[in-house]
C-alpha positions as CSV (number, residue, x, y, z in Angstrom):
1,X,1.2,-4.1,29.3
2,X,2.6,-5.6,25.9
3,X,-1.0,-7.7,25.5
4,X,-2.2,-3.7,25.1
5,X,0.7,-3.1,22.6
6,X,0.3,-6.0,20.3
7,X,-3.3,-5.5,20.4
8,X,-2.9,-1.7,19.5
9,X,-0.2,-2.7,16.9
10,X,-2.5,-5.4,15.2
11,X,-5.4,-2.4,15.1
12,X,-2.8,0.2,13.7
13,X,-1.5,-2.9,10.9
14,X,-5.2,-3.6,9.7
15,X,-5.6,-0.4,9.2
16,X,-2.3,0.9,7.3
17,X,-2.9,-2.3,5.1
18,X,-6.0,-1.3,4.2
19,X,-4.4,1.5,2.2
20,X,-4.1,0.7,-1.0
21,X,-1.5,3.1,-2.6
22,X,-1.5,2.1,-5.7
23,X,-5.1,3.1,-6.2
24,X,-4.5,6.4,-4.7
25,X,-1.0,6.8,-6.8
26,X,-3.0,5.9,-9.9
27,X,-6.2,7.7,-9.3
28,X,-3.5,11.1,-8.3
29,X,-1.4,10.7,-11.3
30,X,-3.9,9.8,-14.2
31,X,-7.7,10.2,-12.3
32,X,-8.7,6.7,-13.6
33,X,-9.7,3.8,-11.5
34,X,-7.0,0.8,-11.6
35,X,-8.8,-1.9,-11.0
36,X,-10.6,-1.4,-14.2
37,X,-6.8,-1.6,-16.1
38,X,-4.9,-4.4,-17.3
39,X,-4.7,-7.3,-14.9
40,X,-8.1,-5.3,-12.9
41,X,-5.7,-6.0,-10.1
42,X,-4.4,-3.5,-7.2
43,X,-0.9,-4.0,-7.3
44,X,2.5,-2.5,-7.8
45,X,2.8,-4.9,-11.1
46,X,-0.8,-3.5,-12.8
47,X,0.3,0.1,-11.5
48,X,3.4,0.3,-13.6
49,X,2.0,-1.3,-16.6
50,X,-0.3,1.8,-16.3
51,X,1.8,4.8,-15.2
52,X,5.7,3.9,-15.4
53,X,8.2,1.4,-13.9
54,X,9.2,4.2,-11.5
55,X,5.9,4.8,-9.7
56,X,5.4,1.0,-9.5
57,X,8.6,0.6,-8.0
58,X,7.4,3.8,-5.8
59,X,4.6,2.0,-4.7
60,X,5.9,-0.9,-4.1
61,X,8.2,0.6,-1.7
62,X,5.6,2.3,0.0
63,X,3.6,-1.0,0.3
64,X,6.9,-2.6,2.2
65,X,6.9,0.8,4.1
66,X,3.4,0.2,5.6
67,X,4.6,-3.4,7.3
68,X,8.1,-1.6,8.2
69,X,6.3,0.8,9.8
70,X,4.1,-1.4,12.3
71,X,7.1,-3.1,12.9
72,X,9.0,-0.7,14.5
73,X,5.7,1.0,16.5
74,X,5.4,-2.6,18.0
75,X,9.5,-2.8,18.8
């Protein structure tokens, strides 16, 4: 029965890592692409160059959210 959870957990942790929030953040709060910004890099660092320390910070904590999160569905 675990092989089923950590197969099932691997699925769920490709998938909420393919989530990039600082594109969606970005795109939300100023409807421009950020990849196409600074650094053309989608990462917490390039997203608060563009829109504020705070929202990087933000997205960087929802970034360490995503792994946290598959963590404790495969606990």
């Amino acid at each position: 029965m675990w092989i089923i959870g950590t197969i099932l957990t691997s699925i769920l942790g490709y998938f909420l890592g393919s989530v990039s929030f600082s594109i969606v953040v970005v795109r939300w709060k100023s409807q421009q692409d950020i990849r196409e910004f600074g650094s053309k890099n989608a990462g917490a660092t390039n997203a608060s160059r563009m829109i504020g320390k705070k929202w990087g910070l933000a997205i960087m904590f929802m970034d360490a959210g995503k792994i946290l999160l598959t963590v404790l569905i495969a606990f």
